[in-house]
C-alpha positions as a printed NumPy array, in Angstrom:
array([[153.715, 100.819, 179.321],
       [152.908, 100.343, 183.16 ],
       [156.199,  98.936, 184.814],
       [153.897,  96.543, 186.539],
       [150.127,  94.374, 185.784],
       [147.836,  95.34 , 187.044],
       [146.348,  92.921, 189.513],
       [143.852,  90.419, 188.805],
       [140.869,  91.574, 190.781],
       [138.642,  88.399, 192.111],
       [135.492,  89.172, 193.457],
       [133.663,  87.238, 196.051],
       [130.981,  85.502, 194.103],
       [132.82 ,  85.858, 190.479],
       [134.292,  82.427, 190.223],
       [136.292,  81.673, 186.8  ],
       [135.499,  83.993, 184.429],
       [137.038,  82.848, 180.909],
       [138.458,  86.2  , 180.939],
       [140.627,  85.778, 184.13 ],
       [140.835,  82.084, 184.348],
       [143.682,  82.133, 181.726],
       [145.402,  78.718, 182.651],
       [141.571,  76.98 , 182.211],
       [141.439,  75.456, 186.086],
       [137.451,  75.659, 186.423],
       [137.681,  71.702, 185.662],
       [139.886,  71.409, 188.307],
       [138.25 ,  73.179, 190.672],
       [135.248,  71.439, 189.878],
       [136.919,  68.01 , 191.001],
       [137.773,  69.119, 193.599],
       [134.613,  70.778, 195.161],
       [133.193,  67.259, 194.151],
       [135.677,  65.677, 196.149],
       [135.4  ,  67.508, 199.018],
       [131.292,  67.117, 199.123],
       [131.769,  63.349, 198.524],
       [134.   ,  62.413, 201.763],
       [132.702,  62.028, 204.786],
       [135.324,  62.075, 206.67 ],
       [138.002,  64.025, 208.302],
       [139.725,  65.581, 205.194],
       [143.397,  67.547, 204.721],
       [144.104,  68.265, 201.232],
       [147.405,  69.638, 200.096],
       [147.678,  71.788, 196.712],
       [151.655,  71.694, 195.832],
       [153.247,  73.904, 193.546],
       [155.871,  76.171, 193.056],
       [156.197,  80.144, 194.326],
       [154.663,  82.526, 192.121],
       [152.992,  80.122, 190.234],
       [149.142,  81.116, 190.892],
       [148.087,  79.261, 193.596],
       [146.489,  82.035, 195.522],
       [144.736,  83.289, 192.653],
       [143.344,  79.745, 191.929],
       [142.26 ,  79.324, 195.626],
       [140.349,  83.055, 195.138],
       [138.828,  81.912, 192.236],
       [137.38 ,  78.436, 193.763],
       [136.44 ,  80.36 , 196.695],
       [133.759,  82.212, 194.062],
       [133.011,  78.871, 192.859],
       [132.044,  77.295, 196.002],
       [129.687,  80.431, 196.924],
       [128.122,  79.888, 194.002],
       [127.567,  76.357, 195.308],
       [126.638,  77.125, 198.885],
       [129.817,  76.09 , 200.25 ],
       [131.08 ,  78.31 , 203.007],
       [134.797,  78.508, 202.843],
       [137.863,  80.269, 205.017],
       [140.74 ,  81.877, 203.584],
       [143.903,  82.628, 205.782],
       [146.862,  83.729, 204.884],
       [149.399,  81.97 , 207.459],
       [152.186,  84.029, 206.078],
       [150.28 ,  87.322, 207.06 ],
       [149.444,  85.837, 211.179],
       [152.853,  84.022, 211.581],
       [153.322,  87.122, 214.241],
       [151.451,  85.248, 216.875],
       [153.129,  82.839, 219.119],
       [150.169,  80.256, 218.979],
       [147.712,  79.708, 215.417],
       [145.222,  78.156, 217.316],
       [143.514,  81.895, 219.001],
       [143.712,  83.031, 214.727],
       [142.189,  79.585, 213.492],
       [139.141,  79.557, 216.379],
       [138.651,  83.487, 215.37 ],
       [138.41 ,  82.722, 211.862],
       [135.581,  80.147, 212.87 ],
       [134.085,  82.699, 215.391],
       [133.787,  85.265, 212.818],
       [131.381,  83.117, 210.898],
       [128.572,  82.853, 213.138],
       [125.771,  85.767, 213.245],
       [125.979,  88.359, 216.179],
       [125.036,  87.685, 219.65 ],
       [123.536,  84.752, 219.157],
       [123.468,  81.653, 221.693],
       [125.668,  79.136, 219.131],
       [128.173,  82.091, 218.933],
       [128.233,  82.739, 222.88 ],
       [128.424,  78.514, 223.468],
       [131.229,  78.877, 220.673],
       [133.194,  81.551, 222.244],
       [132.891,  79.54 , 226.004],
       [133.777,  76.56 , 224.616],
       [136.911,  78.205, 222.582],
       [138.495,  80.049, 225.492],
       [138.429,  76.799, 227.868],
       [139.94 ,  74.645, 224.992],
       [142.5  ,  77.612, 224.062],
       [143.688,  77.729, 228.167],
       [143.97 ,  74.271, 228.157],
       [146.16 ,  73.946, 225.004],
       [148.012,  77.422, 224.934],
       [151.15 ,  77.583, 225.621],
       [152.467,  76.605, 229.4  ],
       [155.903,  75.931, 231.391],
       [157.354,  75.925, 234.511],
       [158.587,  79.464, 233.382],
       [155.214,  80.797, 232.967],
       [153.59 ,  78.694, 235.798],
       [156.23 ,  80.65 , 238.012],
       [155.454,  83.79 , 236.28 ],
       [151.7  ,  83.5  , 237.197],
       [152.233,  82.3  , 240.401],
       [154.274,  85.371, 241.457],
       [151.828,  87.619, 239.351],
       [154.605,  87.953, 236.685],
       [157.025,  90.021, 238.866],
       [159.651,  87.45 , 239.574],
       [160.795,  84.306, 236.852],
       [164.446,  82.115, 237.607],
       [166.541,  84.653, 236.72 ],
       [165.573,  86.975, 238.91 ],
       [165.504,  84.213, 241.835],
       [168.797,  82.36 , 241.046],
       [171.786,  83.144, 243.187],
       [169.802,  85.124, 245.53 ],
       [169.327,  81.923, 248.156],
       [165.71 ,  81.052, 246.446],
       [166.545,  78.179, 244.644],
       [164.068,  75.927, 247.299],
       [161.455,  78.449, 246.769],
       [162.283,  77.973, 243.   ],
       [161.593,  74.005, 243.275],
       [158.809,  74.129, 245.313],
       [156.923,  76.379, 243.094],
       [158.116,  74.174, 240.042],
       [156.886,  71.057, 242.256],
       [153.972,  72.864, 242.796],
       [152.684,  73.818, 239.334],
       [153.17 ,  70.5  , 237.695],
       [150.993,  68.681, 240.248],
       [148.576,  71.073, 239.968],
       [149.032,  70.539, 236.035],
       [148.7  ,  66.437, 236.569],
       [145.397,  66.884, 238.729],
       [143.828,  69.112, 235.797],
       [144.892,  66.667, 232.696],
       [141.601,  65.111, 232.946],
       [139.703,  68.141, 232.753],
       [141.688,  69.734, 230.189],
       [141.249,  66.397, 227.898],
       [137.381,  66.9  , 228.542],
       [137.481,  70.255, 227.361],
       [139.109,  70.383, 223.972],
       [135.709,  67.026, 223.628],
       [133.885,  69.683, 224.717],
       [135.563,  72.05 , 222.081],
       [135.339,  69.915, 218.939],
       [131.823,  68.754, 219.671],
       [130.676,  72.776, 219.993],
       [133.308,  73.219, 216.386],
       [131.356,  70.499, 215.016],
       [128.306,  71.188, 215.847],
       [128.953,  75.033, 214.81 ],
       [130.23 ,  73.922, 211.229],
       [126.601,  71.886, 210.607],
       [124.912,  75.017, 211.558],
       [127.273,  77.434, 209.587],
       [127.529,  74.987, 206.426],
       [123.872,  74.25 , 206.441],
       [124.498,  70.963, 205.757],
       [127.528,  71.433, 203.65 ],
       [131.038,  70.989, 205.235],
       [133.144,  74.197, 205.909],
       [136.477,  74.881, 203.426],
       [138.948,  75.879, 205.156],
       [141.85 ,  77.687, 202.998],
       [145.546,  77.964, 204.725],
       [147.742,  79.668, 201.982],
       [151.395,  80.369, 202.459],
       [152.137,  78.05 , 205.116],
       [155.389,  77.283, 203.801],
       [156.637,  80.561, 203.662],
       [156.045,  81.413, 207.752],
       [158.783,  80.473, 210.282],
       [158.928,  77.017, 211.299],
       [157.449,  77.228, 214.803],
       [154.733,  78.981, 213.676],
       [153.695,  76.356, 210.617],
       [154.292,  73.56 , 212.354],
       [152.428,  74.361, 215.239],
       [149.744,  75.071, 212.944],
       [149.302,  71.533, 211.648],
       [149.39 ,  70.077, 214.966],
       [146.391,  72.143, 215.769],
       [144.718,  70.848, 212.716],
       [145.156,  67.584, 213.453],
       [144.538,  67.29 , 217.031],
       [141.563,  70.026, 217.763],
       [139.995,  70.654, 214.114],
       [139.665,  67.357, 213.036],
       [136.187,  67.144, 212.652],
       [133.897,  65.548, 209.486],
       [132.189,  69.039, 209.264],
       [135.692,  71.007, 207.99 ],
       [138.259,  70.581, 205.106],
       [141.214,  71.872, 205.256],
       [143.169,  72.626, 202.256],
       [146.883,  73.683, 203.318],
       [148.699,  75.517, 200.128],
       [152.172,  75.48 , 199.829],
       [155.433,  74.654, 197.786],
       [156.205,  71.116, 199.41 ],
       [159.885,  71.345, 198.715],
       [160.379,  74.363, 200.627],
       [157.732,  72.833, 203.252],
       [160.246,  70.401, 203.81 ],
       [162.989,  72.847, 204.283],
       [160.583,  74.252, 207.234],
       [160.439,  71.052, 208.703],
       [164.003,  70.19 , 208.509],
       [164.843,  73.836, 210.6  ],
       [163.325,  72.751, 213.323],
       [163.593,  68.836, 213.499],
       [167.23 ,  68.595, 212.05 ],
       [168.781,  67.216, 208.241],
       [167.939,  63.568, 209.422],
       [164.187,  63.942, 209.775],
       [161.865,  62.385, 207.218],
       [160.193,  64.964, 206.138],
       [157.655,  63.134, 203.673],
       [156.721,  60.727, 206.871],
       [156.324,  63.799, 208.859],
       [154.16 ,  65.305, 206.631],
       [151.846,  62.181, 206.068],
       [150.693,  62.969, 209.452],
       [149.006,  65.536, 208.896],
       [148.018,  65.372, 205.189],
       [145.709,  62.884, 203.534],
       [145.47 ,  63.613, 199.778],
       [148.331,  65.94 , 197.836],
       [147.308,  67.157, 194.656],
       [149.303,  70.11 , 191.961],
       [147.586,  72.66 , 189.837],
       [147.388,  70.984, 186.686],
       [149.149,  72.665, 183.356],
       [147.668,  73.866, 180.096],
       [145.158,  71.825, 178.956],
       [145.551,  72.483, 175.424],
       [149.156,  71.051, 175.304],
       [150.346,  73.392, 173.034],
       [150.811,  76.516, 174.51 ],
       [152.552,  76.876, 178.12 ],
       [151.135,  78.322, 180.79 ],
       [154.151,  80.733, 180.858],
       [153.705,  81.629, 177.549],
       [150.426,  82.416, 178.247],
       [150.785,  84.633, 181.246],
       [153.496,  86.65 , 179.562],
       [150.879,  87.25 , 176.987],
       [148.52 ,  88.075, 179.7  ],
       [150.493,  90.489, 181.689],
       [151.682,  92.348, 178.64 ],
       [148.158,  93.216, 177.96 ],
       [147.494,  94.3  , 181.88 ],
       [150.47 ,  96.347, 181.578],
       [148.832,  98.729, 178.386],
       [151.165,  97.377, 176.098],
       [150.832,  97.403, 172.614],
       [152.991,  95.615, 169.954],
       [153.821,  98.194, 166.822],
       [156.515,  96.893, 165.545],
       [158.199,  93.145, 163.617],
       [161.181,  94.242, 165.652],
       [158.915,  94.047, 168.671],
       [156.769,  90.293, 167.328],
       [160.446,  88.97 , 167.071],
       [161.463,  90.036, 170.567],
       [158.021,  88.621, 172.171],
       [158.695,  85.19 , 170.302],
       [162.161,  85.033, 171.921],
       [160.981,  86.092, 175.63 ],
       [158.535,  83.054, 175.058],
       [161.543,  80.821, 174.277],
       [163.44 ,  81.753, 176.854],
       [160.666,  81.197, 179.11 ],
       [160.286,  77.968, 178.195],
       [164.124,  77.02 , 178.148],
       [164.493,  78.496, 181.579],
       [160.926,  77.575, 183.192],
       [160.392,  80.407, 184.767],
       [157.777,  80.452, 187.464],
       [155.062,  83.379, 186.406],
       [156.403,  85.493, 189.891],
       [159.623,  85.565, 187.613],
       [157.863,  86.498, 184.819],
       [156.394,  89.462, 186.294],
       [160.023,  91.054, 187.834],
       [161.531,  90.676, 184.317],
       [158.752,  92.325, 182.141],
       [159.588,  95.159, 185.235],
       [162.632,  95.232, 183.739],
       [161.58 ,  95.519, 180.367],
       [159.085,  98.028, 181.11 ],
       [162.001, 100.402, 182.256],
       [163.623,  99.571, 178.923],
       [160.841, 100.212, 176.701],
       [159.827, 103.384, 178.534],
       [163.409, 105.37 , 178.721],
       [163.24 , 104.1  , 174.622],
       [160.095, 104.813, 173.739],
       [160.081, 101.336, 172.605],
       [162.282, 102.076, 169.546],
       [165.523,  99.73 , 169.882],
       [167.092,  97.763, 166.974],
       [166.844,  94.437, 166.685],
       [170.042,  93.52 , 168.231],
       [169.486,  95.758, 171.063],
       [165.811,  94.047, 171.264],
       [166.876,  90.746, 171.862],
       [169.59 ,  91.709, 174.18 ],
       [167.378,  93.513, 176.436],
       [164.974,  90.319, 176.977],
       [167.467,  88.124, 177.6  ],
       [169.384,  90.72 , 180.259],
       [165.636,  91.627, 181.965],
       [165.566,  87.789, 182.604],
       [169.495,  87.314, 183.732],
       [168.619,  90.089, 185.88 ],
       [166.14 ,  87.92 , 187.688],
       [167.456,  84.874, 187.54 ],
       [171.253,  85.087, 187.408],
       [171.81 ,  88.41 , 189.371],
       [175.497,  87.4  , 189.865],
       [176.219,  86.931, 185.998],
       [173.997,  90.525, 185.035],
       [176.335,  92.046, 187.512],
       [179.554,  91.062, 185.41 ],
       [178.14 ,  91.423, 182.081],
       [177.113,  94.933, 183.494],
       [180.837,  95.706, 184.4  ],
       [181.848,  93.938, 181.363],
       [183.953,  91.761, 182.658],
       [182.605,  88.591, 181.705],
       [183.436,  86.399, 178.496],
       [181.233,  85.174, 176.178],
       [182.07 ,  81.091, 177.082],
       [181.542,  81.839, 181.329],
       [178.292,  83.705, 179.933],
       [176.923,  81.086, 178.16 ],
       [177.852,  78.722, 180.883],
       [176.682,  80.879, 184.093],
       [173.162,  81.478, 182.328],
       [172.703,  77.992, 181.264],
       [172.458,  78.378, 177.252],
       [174.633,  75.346, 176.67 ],
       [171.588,  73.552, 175.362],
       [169.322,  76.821, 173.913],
       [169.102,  76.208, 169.99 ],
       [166.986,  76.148, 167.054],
       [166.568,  74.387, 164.067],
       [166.033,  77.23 , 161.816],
       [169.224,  78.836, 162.044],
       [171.441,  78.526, 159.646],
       [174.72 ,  76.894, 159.177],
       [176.911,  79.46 , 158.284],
       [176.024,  81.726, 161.2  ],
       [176.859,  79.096, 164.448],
       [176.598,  79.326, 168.146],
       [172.745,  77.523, 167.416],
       [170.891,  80.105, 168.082],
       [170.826,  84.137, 167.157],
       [170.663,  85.393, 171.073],
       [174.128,  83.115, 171.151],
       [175.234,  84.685, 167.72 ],
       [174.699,  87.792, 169.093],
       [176.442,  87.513, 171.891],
       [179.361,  85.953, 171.05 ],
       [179.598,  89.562, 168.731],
       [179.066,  91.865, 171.632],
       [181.248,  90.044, 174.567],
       [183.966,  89.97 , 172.427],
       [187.222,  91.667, 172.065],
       [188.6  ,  93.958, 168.69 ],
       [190.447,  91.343, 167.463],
       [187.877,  88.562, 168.089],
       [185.411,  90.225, 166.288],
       [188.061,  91.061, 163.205],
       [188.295,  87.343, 163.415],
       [184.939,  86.739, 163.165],
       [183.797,  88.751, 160.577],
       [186.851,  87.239, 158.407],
       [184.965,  83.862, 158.677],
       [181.781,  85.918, 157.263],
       [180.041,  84.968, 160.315],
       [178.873,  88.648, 161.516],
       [177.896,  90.917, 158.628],
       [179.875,  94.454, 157.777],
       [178.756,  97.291, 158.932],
       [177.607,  95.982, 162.629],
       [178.228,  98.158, 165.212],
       [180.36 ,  97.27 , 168.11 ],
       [182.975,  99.332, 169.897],
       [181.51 ,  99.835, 173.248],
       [179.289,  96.924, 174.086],
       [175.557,  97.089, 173.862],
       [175.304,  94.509, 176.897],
       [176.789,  97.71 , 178.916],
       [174.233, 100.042, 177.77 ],
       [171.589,  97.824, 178.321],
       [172.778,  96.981, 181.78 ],
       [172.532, 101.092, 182.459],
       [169.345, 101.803, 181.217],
       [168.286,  99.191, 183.997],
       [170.316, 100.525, 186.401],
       [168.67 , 103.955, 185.323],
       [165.744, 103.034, 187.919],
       [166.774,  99.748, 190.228],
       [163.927,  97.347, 190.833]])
C-alpha cells in the first residue's frame, strides 16, 4: 500500500473525465463558463471553500473545459509569486506571455506595460532619495551628519516633481488598460480572457491585498474575468493583519468582488463527498480490501469522517498514517486493533495534543472522549447491554482503563472473557506510528 495517492494528473485539454471528476462538478463548471460568456461587464468571481477541499483540482479541470470551448484562461498560483514585492510585474507577465512572438500587439503590449508598471510601482521619499543619489546615500546614512537641509530639499524636491507628473502617470495606466483591452479581444478572439488566482488567501497580507487593488484599479476591463480562489474565512484573517480586529472585512472585500459562489456537494445526496474521496484515494494508493476485518474498519473511517468533517487534505495525512500501519502489519490486525488504528491515524491529524497523551498513556478514557469530541458519536445498532453508544467508545473505555476498572467492567458482563488487555493497545498503536513520523 503506497503511504501516499497518487496525484490526480489533469491534462490541458482533458476536462472532467467521469473517471477523475469524482465529486460530479462538470454541471457546475458548466454554469459557470455560461456565466462568465453571458456578462458583459467587468467581472470578479470568488469560489469559497475550505483548505484541502479540491478547489485547485476543480479550477484544473474547468480550465480543460474552457479549451475545449475556446476560452483562453490564466492560472496563477499567488501562493507560489507572493516573493515579489509588487503582483502587478507577475499579473502583466502572465498577460504578456499570451501573445505570439515578436509581434507588433506584443511589442505595443510590453511599451504600454512598463510605462503603466513605473507609474504604479512602488515609490517614496526613501526611494526618490535613493535614485536621486544613485542609491549610495538614503536618511540614515545622512542623519546626524549636518545634512538634514540637503535631506528636505531633496524630499521637497521629489514630490513636486511627483505632483507635475500625476497627470501623465493617470494617462498612462488609460493608455495601459486600453492596450490590456484591446490585447484580450485579440488573444480571446472574441471570447473574454479567464483569469485564475488560486491561493490568494494563503500568501502574506501585503502581498494579497495588493493584488486585489491591482485588479480593481488597472485590470478592470470587460475583456477579462477574474476568478480569485480562496477560503474566505481565512481571507478575512489576511485582511484583519494588516487593517486591524475592527475592520469590516466583508465590506472590504465587496470592493473588490462581485459574485461569491462555493463548490457545490454531492449531488446524489447520499453519499459524502468525503466518503467518496476516501474511497478514491484508497484505490490511488494500490490498496486492496481482503479481509471483513478490513470492510468493518473502512465503514468506521467513513463514520468518523462524517462525524468529524474532515476536509479531504485531512483525509489524505490520516490514510498516511494508516498506510504506515498497514504496511509494518502486513495488514493483518484484529479487529480491536483495526478500529483503534483508524480512529488514532485521524486523532493524529486532528487532535495532535490528545494522540500525544494517549501515546504516553496518560490520558483517561472521560478527557479522551471529551478532547476528541465523541460526546455525540453513536449508533443505533448497538446494543444495550454493551454502552458507551458506540463500539470505538466500547472499546476504548476497555483499553484506557485501569486493572481494577476493567475487573469492574467485565463483572457487569459488559467486555467479554478472554479480551486481552494488560499493556494498552492505544500504546502500541501510537508506536507503530511513531515507527516512521509523518
Amino acid at each position: 500500500m503506497k503511504l501516499t495517492p497518487s496525484p490526480v494528473e489533469i491534462e490541458e485539454y482533458e476536462g472532467f473525465l467521469p473517471e477523475k471528476d469524482i465529486f460530479q462538478r462538470k454541471n457546475f463548471a458548466e454554469k459557470l463558463s455560461n456565466l462568465i460568456e453571458n456578462v458583459s461587464d467587468e467581472l470578479v468571481l470568488a469560489i469559497d471553500a475550505p483548505w484541502g477541499e479540491g478547489k485547485t483540482t476543480f479550477v484544473k479541470m474547468w480550465q480543460g473545459m474552457l479549451k475545449e470551448q475556446n476560452i483562453e484562461s490564466i492560472y496563477f498560483d499567488a501562493f507560489q509569486n507572493d516573493f515579489l514585492d509588487d503582483p502587478l510585474l507577475a499579473l502583466v507577465g502572465e498577460v504578456y506571455s499570451l501573445l505570439d512572438e515578436e509581434t507588433e500587439t506584443k511589442e505595443e503590449f510590453k511599451n504600454k506595460a512598463v510605462s503603466a508598471i513605473k507609474t504604479i510601482g512602488k515609490a517614496s521619499i526613501r526611494i526618490g532619495l535613493k535614485a536621486l543619489t544613485a542609491g549610495v546615500l538614503d536618511e540614515t546614512v545622512l542623519e546626524g551628519a549636518g545634512a538634514e537641509k540637503e535631506i528636505t530639499d531633496m524630499s521637497d524636491s521629489y514630490i513636486s516633481s511627483r505632483l507635475d507628473s500625476l497627470k501623465d502617470d493617470k494617462a498612462s495606466i488609460e493608455e495601459f488598460k486600453i492596450t490590456l483591452s484591446a490585447t484580450a479581444e485579440t488573444v480571446g478572439g472574441g471570447n473574454k480572457i479567464v483569469f485564475i488566482i488560486d491561493e490568494l488567501d494563503r500568501c502574506k497580507p501585503s502581498f494579497a491585498l495588493d493584488l486585489l487593488e491591482k485588479i480593481k484599479h488597472i485590470f478592470s476591463i470587460p475583456g477579462i474575468v477574474f476568478v480569485l480562489v480562496m477560503n474566505r474565512e481565512q481571507m478575512d484573517e489576511v485582511i484583519r493583519s494588516r487593517y486591524g480586529a475592527g475592520i469590516d472585512s466583508t465590506k472590504y472585500l465587496q470592493k473588490f468582488v462581485h459574485i461569491w459562489t462555493g463548490l457545490p456537494k454531492s449531488p446524489d445526496g447520499y453519499t459524502s463527498n468525503g466518503k467518496k474521496y476516501l474511497n478514491d484515494c484508497l484505490k490511488r494508493m494500490d490498496f486492496e480490501l481482503k479481509t471483513r476485518t478490513e470492510q468493518a474498519g473502512l465503514e468506521l473511517y467513513e463514520e468518523l469522517i462524517e462525524h468529524y468533517n474532515i476536509s479531504l487534505r485531512e483525509i489524505e495525512r490520516s490514510l498516511s498514517n494508516y498506510a504506515i500501519i498497514h504496511n509494518l502489519t502486513d495488514g493483518k490486525l484484529n479487529p480491536d486493533y483495526s478500529w483503534l488504528s483508524i480512529y488514532l491515524c485521524i486523532v493524529k491529524v486532528l487532535y495532535p495534543n490528545s494522540y500525544r497523551k494517549l501515546a504516553l498513556g496518560n490520558i483517561s478514557y472521560e478527557k479522551t472522549i471529551k478532547e476528541t469530541q465523541l460526546q455525540s458519536f453513536e449508533t443505533d445498532h448497538w446494543k444495550d447491554d454493551k454502552p458507551e453508544g458506540h463500539p470505538l467508545r466500547w472499546l476504548l473505555k476497555y483499553y484506557l482503563s485501569g486493572e481494577d476498572e476493567v475487573k469492574e467492567l467485565l463483572t457487569h458482563g459488559n467486555f467479554s472473557e478472554g479480551r486481552g488487555h494488560g499493556r494498552s493497545a492505544v500504546v502500541d498503536i501510537c508506536e507503530w506510528l511513531e515507527t516512521f513520523k509523518r
